[in-house]
Structures are given as structure tokens and as C-alpha cells.
C-alpha positions in Angstrom: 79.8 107.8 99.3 78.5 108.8 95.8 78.8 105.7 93.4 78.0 106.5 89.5 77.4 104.4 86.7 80.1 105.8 83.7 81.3 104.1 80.6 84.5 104.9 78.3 85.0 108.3 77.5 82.3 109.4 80.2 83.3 111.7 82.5 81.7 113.4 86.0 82.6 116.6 87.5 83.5 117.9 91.1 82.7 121.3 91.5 83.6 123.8 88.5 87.0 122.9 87.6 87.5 119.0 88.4 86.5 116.8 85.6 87.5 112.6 86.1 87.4 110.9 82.7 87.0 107.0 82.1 89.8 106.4 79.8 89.7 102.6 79.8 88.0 99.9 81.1 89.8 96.3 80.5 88.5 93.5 83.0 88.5 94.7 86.2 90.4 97.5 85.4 89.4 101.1 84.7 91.7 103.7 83.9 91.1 107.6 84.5 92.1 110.7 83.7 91.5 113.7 85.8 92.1 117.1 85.0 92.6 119.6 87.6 94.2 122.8 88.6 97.5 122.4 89.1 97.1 124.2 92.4 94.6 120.7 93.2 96.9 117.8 94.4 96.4 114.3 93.1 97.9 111.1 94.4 96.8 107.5 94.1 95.5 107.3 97.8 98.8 105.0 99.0 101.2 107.3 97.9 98.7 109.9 99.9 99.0 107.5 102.6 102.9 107.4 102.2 103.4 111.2 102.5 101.2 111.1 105.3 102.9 109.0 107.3 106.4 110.5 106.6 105.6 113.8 107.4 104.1 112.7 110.7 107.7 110.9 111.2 109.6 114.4 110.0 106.9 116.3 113.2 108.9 113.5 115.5 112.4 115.1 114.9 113.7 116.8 118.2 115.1 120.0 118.1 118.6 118.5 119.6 118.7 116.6 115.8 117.8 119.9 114.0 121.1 120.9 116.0 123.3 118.1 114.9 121.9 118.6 111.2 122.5 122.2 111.2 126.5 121.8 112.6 127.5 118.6 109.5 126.1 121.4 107.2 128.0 124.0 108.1 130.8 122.0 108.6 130.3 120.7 104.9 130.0 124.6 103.7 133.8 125.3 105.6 135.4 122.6 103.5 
């Protein structure tokens, strides 16, 4: 792990096109700004976490509950 020393308003860059800004520091607080591509994803790590873990619980659906799914829509699409 790469730890750096920044103050307010300093910022660091990853790569060419990532730049992380220190917007705030109060107590133990510091606040950032990052500015990315908007092809780059960027989550706080436990909503990362979060959308982990649900997509590995969507991989557990069996194809039998695709099924089921599939015949309330088109039964929804008759009405």
C-alpha cells in the first residue's frame, strides 16, 4: 500500500486521467473528491462490497426460477 502525506486542496493522481483531491479535513475526517472518467466506477468500498455480494446471490438463481419469473411476466403482459 502507497500511503502519502496531502493537505487541503492537494491532490495525487493515478495514471493519466484519475486525480483524488482533499477537499476537507475536519478531526478525523477527510473529505475527497475524485474526478474520473465516467467510464471509471467509483463506490465507497461497502457499497462495492454490497454489489458484490448481491450479484454473487443473483449467479445462485436456478434456471427452474428464471422459468417461473419468465411465466408471471407474460402472464402480467396478457392482462
Amino acid at each position: 500500500m502507497l500511503i502519502l502525506d496531502r493537505k487541503e486542496n492537494q491532490s495525487i493522481m493515478i495514471g493519466d486521467d484519475i486525480e483524488i483531491t482533499v477537499v476537507n479535513i475536519k478531526g478525523d475526517h477527510a473529505k475527497i473528491g475524485i474526478n474520473a472518467p465516467t467510464a471509471i466506477k467509483v463506490y465507497r468500498k461497502e457499497i462495492f462490497e454490497e454489489i458484490q455480494k448481491a450479484n454473487v446471490e443473483a449467479a445462485k438463481v436456478k434456471p427452474a426460477d428464471i422459468k417461473d419469473i419468465d411465466k408471471l411476466l407474460n402472464k402480467k403482459k396478457k392482462m
